[in-house]
MARDO-54856 format. One record per residue (C-alpha): residue number from 1; x, y, z. Coordinates in steps of 0.5 Angstrom, whole numbers, padded with zeros to 4 digits. Layout:
NODE | NUM | X | Y | Z
...
# end
This chain:
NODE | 1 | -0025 | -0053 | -0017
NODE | 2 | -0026 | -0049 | -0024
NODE | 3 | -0032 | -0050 | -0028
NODE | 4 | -0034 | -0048 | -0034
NODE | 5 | -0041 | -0042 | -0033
NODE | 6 | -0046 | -0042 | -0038
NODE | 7 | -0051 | -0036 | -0040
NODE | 8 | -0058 | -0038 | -0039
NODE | 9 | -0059 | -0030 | -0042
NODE | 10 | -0056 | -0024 | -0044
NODE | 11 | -0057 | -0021 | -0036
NODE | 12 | -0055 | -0027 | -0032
NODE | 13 | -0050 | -0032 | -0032
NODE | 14 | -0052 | -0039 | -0028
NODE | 15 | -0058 | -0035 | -0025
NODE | 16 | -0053 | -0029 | -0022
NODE | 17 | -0056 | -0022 | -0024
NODE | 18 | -0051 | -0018 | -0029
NODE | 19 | -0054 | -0011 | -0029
NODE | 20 | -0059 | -0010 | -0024
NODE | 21 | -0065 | -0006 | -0024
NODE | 22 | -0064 | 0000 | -0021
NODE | 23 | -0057 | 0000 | -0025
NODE | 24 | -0061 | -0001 | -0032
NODE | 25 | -0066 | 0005 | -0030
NODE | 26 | -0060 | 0010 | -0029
NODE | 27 | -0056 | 0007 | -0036
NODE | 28 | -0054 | 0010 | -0042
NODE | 29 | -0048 | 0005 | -0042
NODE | 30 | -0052 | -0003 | -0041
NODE | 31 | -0048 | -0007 | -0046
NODE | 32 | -0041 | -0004 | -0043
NODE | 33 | -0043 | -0006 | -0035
NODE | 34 | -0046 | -0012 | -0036
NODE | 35 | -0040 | -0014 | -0040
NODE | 36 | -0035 | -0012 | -0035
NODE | 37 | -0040 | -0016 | -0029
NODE | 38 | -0040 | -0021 | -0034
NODE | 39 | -0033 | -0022 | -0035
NODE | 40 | -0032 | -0021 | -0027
NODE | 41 | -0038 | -0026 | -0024
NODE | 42 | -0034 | -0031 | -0030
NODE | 43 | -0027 | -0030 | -0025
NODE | 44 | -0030 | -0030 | -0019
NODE | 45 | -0035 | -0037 | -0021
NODE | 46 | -0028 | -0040 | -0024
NODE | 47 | -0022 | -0037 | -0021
NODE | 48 | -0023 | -0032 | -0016
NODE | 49 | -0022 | -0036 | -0009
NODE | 50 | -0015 | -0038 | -0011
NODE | 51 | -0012 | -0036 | -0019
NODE | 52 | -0006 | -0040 | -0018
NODE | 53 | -0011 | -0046 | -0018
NODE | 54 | -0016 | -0045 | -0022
NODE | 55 | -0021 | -0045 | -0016
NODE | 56 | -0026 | -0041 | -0016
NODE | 57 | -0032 | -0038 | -0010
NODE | 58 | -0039 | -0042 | -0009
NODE | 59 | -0045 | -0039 | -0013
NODE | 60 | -0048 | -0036 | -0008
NODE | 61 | -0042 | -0033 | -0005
NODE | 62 | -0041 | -0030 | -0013
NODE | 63 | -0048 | -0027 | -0012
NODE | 64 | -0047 | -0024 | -0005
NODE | 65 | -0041 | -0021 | -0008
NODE | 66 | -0044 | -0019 | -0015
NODE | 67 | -0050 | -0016 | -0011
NODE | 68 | -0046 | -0013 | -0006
NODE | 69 | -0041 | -0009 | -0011
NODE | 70 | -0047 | -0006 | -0015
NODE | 71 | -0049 | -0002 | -0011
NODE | 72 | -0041 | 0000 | -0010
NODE | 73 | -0042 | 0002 | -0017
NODE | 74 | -0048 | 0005 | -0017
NODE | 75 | -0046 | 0009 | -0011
NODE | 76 | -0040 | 0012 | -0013
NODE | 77 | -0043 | 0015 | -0019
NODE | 78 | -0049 | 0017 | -0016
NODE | 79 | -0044 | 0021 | -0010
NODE | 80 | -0037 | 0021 | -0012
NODE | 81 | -0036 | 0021 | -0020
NODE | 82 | -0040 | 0025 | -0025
NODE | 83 | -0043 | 0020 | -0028
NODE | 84 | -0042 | 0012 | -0030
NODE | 85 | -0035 | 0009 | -0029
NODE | 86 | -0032 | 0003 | -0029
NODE | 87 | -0025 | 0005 | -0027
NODE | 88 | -0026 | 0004 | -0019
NODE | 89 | -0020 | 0006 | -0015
NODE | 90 | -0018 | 0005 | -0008
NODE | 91 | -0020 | 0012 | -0006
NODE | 92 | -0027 | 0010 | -0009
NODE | 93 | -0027 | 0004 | -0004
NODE | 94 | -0024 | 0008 | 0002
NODE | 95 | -0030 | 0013 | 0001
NODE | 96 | -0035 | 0008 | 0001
NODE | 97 | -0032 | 0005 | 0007
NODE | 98 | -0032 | 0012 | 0011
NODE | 99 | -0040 | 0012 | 0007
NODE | 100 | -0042 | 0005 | 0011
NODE | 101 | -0039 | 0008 | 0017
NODE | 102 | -0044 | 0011 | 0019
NODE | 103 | -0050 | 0007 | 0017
NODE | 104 | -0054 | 0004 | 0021
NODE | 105 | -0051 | -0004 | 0019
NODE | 106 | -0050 | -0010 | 0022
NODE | 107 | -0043 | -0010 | 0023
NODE | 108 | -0042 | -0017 | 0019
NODE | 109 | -0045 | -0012 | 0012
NODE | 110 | -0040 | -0008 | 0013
NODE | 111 | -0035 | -0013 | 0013
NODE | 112 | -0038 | -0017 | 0007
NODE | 113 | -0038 | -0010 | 0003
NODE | 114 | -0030 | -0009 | 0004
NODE | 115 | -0029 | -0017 | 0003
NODE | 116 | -0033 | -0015 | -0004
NODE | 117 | -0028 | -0010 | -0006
NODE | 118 | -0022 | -0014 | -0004
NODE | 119 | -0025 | -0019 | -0009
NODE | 120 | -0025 | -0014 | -0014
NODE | 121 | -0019 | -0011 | -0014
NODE | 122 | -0016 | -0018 | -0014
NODE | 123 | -0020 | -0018 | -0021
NODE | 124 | -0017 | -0012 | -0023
NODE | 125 | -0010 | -0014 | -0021
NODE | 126 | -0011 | -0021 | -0025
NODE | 127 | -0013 | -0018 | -0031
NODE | 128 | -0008 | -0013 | -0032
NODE | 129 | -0002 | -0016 | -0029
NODE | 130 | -0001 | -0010 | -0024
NODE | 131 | 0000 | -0008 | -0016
NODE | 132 | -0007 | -0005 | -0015
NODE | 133 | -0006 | -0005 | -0006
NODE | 134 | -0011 | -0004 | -0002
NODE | 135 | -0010 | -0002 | 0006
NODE | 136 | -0017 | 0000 | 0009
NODE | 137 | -0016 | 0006 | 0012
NODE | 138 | -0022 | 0003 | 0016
NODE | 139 | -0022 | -0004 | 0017
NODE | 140 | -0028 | -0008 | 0018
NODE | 141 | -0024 | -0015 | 0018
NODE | 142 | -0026 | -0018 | 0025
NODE | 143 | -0031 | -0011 | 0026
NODE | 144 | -0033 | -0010 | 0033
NODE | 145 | -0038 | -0005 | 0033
NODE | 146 | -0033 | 0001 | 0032
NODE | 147 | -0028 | 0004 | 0026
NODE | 148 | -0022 | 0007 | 0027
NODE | 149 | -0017 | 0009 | 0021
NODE | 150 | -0011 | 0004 | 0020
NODE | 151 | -0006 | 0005 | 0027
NODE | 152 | 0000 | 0010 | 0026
NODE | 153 | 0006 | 0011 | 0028
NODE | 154 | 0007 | 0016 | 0034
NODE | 155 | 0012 | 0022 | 0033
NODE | 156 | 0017 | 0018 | 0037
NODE | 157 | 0016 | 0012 | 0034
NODE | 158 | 0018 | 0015 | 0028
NODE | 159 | 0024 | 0018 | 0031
NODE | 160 | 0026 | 0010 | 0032
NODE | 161 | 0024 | 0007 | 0026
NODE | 162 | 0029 | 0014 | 0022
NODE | 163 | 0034 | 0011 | 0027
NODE | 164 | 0033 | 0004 | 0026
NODE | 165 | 0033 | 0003 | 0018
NODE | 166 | 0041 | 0007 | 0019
NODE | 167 | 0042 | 0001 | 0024
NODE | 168 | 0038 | -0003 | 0018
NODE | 169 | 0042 | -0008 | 0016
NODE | 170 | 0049 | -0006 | 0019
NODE | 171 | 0055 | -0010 | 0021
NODE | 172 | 0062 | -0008 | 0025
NODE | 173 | 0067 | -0005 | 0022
NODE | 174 | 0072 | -0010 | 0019
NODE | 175 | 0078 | -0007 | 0021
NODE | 176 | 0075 | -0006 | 0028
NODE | 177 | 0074 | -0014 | 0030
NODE | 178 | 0079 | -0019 | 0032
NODE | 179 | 0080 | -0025 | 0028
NODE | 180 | 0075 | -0029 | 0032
NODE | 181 | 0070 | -0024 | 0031
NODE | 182 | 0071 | -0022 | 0024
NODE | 183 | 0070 | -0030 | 0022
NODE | 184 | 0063 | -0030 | 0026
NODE | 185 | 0061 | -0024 | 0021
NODE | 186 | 0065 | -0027 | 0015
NODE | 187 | 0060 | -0034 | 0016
NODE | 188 | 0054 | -0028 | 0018
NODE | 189 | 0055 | -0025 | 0011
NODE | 190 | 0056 | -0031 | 0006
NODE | 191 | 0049 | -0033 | 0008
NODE | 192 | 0046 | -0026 | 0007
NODE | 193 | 0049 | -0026 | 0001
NODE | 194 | 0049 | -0033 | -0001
NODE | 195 | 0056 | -0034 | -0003
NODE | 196 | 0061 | -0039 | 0001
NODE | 197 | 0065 | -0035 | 0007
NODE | 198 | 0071 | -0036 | 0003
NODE | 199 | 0069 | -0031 | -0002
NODE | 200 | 0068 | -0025 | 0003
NODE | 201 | 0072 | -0020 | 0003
NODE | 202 | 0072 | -0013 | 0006
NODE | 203 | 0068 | -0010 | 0000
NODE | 204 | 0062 | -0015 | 0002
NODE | 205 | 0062 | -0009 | 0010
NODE | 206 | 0061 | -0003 | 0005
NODE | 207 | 0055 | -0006 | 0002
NODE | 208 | 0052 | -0009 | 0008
NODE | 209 | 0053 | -0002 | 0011
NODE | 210 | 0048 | 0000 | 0004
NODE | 211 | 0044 | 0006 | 0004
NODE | 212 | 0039 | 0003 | 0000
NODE | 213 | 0034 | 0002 | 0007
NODE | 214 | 0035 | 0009 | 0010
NODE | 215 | 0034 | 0012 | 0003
NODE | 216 | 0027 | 0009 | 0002
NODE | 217 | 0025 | 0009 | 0009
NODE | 218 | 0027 | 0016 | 0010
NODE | 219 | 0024 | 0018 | 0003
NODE | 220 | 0018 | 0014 | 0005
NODE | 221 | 0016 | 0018 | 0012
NODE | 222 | 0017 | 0024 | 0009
NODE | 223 | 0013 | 0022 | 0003
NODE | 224 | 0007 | 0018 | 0006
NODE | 225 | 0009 | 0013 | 0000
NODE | 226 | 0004 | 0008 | -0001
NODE | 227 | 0007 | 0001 | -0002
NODE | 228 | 0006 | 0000 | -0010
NODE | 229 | 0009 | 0008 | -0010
NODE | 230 | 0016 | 0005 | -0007
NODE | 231 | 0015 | 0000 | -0012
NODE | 232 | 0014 | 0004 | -0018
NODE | 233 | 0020 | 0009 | -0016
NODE | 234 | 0024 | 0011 | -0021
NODE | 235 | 0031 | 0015 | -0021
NODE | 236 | 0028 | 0020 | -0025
NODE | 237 | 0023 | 0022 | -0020
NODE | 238 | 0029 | 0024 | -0015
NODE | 239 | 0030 | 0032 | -0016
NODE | 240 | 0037 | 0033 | -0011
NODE | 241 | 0038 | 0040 | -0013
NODE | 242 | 0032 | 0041 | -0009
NODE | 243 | 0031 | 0036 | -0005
NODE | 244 | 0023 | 0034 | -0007
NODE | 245 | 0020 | 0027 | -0011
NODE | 246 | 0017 | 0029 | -0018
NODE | 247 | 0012 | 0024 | -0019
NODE | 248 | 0008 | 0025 | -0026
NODE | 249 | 0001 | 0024 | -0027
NODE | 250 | 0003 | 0017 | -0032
NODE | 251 | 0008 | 0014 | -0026
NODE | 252 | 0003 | 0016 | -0020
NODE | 253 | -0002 | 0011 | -0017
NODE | 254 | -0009 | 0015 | -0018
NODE | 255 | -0006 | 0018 | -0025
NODE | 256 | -0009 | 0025 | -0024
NODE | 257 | -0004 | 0030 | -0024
NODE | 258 | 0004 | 0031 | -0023
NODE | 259 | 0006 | 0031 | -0016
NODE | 260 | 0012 | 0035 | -0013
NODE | 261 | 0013 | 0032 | -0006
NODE | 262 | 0018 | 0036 | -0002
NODE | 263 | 0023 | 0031 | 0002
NODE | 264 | 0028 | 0034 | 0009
NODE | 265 | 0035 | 0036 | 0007
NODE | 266 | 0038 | 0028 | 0011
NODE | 267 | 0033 | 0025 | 0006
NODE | 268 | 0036 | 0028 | 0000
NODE | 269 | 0043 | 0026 | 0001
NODE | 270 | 0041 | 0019 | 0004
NODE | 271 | 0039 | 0019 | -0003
NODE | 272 | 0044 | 0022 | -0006
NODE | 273 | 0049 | 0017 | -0002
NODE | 274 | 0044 | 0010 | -0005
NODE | 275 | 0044 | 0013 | -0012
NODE | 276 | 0052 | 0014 | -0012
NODE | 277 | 0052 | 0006 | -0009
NODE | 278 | 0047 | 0004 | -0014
NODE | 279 | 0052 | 0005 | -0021
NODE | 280 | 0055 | -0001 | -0016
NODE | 281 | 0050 | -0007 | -0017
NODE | 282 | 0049 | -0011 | -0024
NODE | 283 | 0041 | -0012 | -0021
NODE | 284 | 0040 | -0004 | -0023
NODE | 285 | 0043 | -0005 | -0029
NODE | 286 | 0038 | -0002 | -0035
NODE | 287 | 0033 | -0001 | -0029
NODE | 288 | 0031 | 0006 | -0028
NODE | 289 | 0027 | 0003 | -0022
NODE | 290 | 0030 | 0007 | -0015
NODE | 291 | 0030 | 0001 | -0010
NODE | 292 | 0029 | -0006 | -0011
NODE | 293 | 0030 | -0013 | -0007
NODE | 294 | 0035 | -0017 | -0007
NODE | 295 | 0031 | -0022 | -0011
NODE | 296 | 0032 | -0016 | -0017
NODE | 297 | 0024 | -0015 | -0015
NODE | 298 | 0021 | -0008 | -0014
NODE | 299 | 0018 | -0009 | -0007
NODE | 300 | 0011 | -0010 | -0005
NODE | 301 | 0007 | -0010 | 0000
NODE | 302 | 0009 | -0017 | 0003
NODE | 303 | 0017 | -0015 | 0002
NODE | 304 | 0015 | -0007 | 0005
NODE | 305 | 0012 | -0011 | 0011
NODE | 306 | 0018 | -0015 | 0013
NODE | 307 | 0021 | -0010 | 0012
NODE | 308 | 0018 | -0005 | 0017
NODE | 309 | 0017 | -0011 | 0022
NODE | 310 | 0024 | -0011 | 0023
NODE | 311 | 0025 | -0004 | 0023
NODE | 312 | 0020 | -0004 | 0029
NODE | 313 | 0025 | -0011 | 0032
NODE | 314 | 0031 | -0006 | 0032
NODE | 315 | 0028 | 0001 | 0034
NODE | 316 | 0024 | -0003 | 0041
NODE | 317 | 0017 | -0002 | 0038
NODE | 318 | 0012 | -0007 | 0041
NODE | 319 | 0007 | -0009 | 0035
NODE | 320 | 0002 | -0012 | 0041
NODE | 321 | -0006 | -0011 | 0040
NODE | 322 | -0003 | -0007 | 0034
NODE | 323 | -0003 | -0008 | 0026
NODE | 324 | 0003 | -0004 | 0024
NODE | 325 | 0005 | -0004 | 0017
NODE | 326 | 0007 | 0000 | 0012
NODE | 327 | 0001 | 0004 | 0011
NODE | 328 | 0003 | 0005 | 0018
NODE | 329 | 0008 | 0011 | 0016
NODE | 330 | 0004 | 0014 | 0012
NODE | 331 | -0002 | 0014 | 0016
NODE | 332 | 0002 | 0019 | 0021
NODE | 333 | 0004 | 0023 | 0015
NODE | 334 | -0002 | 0024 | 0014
NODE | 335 | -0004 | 0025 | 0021
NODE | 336 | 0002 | 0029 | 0022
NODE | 337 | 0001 | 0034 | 0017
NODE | 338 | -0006 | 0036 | 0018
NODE | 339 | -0004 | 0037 | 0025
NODE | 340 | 0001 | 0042 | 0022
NODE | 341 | -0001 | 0044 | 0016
NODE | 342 | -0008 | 0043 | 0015
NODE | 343 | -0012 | 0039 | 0010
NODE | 344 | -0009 | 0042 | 0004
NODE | 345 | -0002 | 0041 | 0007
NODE | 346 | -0003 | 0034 | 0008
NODE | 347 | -0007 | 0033 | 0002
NODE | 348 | -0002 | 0035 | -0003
NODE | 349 | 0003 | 0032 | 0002
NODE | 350 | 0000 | 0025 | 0000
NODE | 351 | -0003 | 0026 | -0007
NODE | 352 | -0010 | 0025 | -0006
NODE | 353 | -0015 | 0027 | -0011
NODE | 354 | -0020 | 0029 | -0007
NODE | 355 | -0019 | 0032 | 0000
NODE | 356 | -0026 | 0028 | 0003
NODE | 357 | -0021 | 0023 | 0003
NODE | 358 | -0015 | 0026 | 0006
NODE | 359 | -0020 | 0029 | 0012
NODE | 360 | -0019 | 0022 | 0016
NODE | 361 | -0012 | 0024 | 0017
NODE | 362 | -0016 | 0030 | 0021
NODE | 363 | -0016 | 0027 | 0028
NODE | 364 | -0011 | 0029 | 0034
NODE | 365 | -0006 | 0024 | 0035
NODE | 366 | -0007 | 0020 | 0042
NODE | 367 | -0001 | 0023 | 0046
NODE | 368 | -0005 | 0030 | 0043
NODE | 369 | -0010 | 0029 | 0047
NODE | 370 | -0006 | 0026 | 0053
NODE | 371 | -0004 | 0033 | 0053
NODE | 372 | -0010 | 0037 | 0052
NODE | 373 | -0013 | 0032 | 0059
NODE | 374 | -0007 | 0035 | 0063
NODE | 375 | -0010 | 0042 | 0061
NODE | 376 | -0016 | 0041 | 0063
NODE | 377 | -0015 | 0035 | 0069
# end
């Protein structure tokens, strides 16, 4: 239940400290920060456990959380930024995470600390209506004494699931059924589509045979896209002629610099087949989006990930004991390249401001040091 939070003075509200004292030591900037605490402390007392019903966290669970991202905040000015910042990113999370990593904390710290985050990009997405997504690339949910980045998808596994997203989707061909089987297909592909099975004509195959889900899986792999970037994909960042993504600096998730990611040659002509079937679909008209779901939506991490749980059902991947999500793409992207490539290579590969957050990819995959126990056995 929500309730109305009063401000007994200028630093605190229902008790809870806004700015703490090593903060007001160190700033110039008070009156801005307490004002960005105070705003956030009010949403998490009143909304912050679950918007949509105006519920919001226990006090002391509010104070825990307020402590906790102050030092967050004081830390990154202190050893990432130059200075004061309110504009905290995920990159910024993921390093205090690697940060944390390798203190001498409790385990239940650590995982209150990333909590603490989650918490404030659910505020920062709240307040301005965006898709801030957040996957730790190391994750402390459930700690058990060790961190290890997110699980990737090996070489192999990535050859599956390229095969697996052509396979995506796909029916028989309609001039190569019988009639009893055409009319399984037939009640098959009116529930896909939502329309009555009298209404399926052969037109309806050659869009369930899309290049939509090859064309955004490939790009994604050979991209490492995050799932807000395939969400925020536009026609315009897609150079055919030379089979590379141009992402500018405006539309890109950290906001920093033009991307110019380069795509294999099979990638560029799934694309090139998806943008010629697209001109087909009223959803994408007036959009400049690339994909979108069949709700007319851009795709999320939600929709990302069922998406990749169906491609691992297709390609045989056993998910057991293993979190494979979208993220998992990108991870062995990343860890690919720089296995490759080196940091650089990876960095520019997966846009990231700062190479301290690219050296996490910089680790030999499992089946590497398979064979490096084979050399030394």
């Amino acid at each position: 239940m929500s309730r109305i939070t009063q401000k007994t003075d200028e630093n605190h509200v229902d008790g809870i400290v806004l700015v703490s004292r090593k903060a007001r030591e160190n700033l110039r900037q008070i009156e801005s920060y307490r004002e960005h605490r105070r705003n956030l402390c009010n949403w998490l007392l009143n909304l912050g456990k679950s918007p949509e019903k105006a519920e919001g966290y226990a006090r002391s669970t509010t104070q825990m959380r307020m402590w906790r991202l102050d030092k967050f905040y004081r830390w990154i000015w202190n050893n990432v930024e130059d200075g004061y910042t309110e504009s905290i990113t995920t990159e910024h999370a993921d390093q205090w995470m690697q940060h944390l990593a390798h203190q001498e904390l409790s385990a239940q710290y650590k995982s209150d600390c990333q909590k603490s985050c989650k918490t404030l990009f659910k505020w920062k997405n709240w307040r301005s209506d965006r898709d801030i997504d957040w996957d730790p690339a190391i994750n402390y949910t459930g700690y058990t004494g060790t961190h290890s980045p997110r699980d990737f998808v090996t070489r192999e596994e990535r050859r599956q699931l390229r095969e697996a997203a052509l396979e995506y989707g796909s029916v028989p061909a309609y001039d190569g059924l019988s009639h009893r089987e055409r009319d399984r297909w037939k009640a098959h592909l009116a529930q896909r589509f939502g329309k009555p099975k009298s209404e399926v004509t052969p037109a309806d195959w050659k869009k369930a045979n899309s290049f939509k889900i090859p064309s955004l899986v490939w790009t994604s792999m050979d991209a490492g896209l995050r799932p807000i970037e395939v969400g925020r994909a536009k026609v315009s960042w897609v150079d055919l002629g030379n089979a590379v993504l141009r992402i500018p600096k405006e539309e890109s998730s950290k906001n920093t610099e033009n991307w110019t990611v380069p795509l294999l040659d099979r990638t560029a002509t799934f694309l090139k087949k998806w943008l010629e079937e697209r001109q087909q679909y009223d959803r994408y008209a007036g959009s400049d989006r690339l994909w979108l779901t069949r709700e007319a939506n851009p795709y999320t991490t939600q929709s990302l990930n069922h998406v990749m749980k169906r491609l691992c059902e297709i390609a045989g991947i056993d998910r057991t004991h293993r979190k494979v999500t979208w993220y998992s793409i990108r991870h062995s992207t990343g860890t690919y390249m720089a296995r490759e490539e080196g940091l650089g290579a990876a960095q520019q590969q997966l846009r990231h401001k700062s190479e301290r957050t690219t050296m996490k990819y910089d680790q030999a995959p499992v089946e590497d040091r398979q064979d490096a126990l084979d050399k030394i056995d």
